[in-house]
C-alpha positions in Angstrom: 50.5 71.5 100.2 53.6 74.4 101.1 53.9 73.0 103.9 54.3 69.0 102.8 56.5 70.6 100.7 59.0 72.6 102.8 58.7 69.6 105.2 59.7 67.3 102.5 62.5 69.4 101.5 63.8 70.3 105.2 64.0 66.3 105.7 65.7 65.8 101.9 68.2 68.7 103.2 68.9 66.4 106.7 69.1 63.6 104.9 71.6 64.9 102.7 74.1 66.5 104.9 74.0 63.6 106.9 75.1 61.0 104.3 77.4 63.8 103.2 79.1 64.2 106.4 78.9 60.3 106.6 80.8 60.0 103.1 83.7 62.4 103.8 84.0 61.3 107.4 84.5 57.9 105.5 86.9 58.4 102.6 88.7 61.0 104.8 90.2 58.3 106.2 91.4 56.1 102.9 94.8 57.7 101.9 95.6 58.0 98.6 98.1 55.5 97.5 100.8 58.2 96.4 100.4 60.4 99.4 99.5 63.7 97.7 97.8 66.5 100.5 94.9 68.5 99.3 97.2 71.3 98.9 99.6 69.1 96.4 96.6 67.8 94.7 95.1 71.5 93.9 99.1 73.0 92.8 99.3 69.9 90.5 95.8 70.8 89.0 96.0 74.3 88.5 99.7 74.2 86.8 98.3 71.0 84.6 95.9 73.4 83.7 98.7 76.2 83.4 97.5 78.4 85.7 100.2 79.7 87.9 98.2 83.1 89.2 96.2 81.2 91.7 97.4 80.3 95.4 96.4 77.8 97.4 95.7 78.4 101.3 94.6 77.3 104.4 91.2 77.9 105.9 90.1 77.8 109.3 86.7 75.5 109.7 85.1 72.3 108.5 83.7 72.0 104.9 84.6 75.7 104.3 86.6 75.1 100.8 86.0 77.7 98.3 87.4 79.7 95.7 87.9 83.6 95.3 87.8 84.4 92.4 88.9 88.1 93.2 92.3 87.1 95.4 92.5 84.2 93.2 93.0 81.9 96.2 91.5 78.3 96.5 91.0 78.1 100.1 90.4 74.9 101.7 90.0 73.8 104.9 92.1 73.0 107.6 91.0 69.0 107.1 91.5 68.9 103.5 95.1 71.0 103.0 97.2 68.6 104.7 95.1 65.7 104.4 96.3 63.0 102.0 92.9 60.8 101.8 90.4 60.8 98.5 87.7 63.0 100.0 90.6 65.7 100.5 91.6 65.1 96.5 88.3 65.4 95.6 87.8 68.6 97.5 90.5 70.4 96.4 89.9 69.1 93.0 86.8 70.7 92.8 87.7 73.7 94.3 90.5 74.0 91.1 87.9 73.2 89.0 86.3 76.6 89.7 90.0 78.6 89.2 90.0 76.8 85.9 86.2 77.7 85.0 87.5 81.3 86.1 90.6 80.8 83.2 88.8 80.3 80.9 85.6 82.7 81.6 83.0 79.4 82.4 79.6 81.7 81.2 77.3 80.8 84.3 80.5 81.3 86.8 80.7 84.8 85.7 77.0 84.9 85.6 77.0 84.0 89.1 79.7 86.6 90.0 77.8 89.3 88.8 74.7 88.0 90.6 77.2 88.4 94.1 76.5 91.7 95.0 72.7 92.0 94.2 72.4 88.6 95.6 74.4 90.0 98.9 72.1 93.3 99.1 69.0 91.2 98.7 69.5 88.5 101.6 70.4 91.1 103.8 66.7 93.3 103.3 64.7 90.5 102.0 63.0 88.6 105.0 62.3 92.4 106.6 60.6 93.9 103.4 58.6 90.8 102.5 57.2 90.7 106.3 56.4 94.3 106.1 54.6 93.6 102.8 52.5 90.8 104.3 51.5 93.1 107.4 50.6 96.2 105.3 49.4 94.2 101.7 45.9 95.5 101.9 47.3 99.2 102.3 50.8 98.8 100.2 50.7 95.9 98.4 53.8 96.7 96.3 55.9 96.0 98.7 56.0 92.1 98.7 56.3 92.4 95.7 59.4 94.0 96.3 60.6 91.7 98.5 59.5 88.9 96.0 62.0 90.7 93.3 64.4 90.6 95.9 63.8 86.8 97.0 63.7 86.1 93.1 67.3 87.1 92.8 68.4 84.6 95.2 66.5 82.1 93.8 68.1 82.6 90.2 71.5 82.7 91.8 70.9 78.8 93.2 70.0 77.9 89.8 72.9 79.3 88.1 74.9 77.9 91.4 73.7 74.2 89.8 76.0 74.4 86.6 78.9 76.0 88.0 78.9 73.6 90.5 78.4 70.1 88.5 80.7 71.7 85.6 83.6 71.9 88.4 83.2 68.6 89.7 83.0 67.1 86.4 86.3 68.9 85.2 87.6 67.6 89.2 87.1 63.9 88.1 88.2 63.7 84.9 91.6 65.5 85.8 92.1 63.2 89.3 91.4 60.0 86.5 93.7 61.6 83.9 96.5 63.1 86.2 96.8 59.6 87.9 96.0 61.2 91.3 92.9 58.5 92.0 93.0 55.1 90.3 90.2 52.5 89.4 90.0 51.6 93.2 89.3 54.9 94.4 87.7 56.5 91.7 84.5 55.7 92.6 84.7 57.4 95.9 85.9 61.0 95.0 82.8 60.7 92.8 80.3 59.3 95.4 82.1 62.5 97.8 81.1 65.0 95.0 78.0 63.7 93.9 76.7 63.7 97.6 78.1 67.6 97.5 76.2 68.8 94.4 73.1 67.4 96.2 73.2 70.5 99.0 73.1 72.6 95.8 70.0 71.1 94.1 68.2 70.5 97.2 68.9 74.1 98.3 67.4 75.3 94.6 64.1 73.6 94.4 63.4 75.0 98.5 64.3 79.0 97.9 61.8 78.0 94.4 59.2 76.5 96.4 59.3 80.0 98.8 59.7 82.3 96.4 56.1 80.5 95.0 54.6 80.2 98.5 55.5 84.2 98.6 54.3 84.8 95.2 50.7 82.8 96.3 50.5 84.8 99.5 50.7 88.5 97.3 48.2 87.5 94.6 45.7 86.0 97.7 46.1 89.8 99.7 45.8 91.1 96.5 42.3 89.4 95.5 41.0 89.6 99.6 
């Protein structure tokens, strides 16, 4: 049954990056009737917003937009800062959203940023100790449980990942609709490009979930052998 499962998910995963790469290669190339770049689109919405702290930068890479919340930067890609389609408005939209969530102290963003650091530590020992703990479970079985602990903070930081994410592409629409950066004929595509994004997020969730139970299944079997 794992195993149908973490197939099922690997191919929901493929699926989804493809129709997501499919959907920005597609609305990357409808401009947006006023001709705004990603990096005019993300000044407008973080000074409608009345944040003026925040500045917005160019990344090397493909689909590596983010925002950091400790240089206060929103950093998007090289495809989406000069780019005046709809999937580069939506992207930098969204990327503001999370400044704006950070003004205003959005609970599971700073929830999330706490959960950085142990999160970082843990990816980094977690595979190792959790092997280890299958190879010696008869002789020290709390070690996978250990690495479980460990596996169990990731898991809680895609969860909490879910809200922060959703919550800035909401805020993302609502201001493009409001600040007349998309219109009723484009609308709909910034929100099929975001929707299509949050996907990765929930799809990555329910697989480190289904893991962290196939881990938790193989500890309680060495324990009862």
């Amino acid at each position: 049954m794992y195993w149908i499962l973490i197939g099922s998910i690997a191919l929901a995963s493929f699926v989804v990056s493809q129709v997501l790469k499919s959907k920005f290669k597609k609305y990357s190339k409808i401009p947006l009737t006023n001709g705004m770049t990603g990096r005019d689109v993300a000044e407008k919405m973080l000074h409608d917003n009345g944040i003026y702290d925040v500045q917005v930068v160019s990344t090397q890479g493909m689909l590596t937009d983010h925002y950091n919340p400790a240089s206060k930067t929103v950093n998007l890609s090289e495809g989406v800062y000069a780019s005046n389609s709809v999937a580069a408005a939506a992207v930098a939209a969204h990327e503001c959203g999370h400044a704006v969530q950070h003004a205003h102290a959005y609970s599971p963003l700073k929830m999330r940023s706490a959960l950085v650091p142990v999160v970082s530590f843990a990816s980094s020992w977690v595979t190792w100790i959790i092997l280890a703990g299958i190879i010696f479970i008869q002789t020290f079985p709390a070690l996978i449980w250990i690495g479980i602990g460990l596996f169990a903070m990731t898991t809680v930081f895609s969860f909490v990942t879910l809200p922060v994410e959703i919550n800035a592409s909401q805020r993302a629409l609502a201001w493009l609709n409001t600040a007349g950066v998309t219109n009723i004929n484009n609308d709909g595509m910034a929100k099929d490009a975001l929707k299509w994004a949050a996907y990765t997020y929930v799809v990555a969730a329910i697989g480190s979930l289904v893991t962290l139970l196939y881990y938790i299944m193989i500890a309680l079997g060495g324990r009862r052998d």
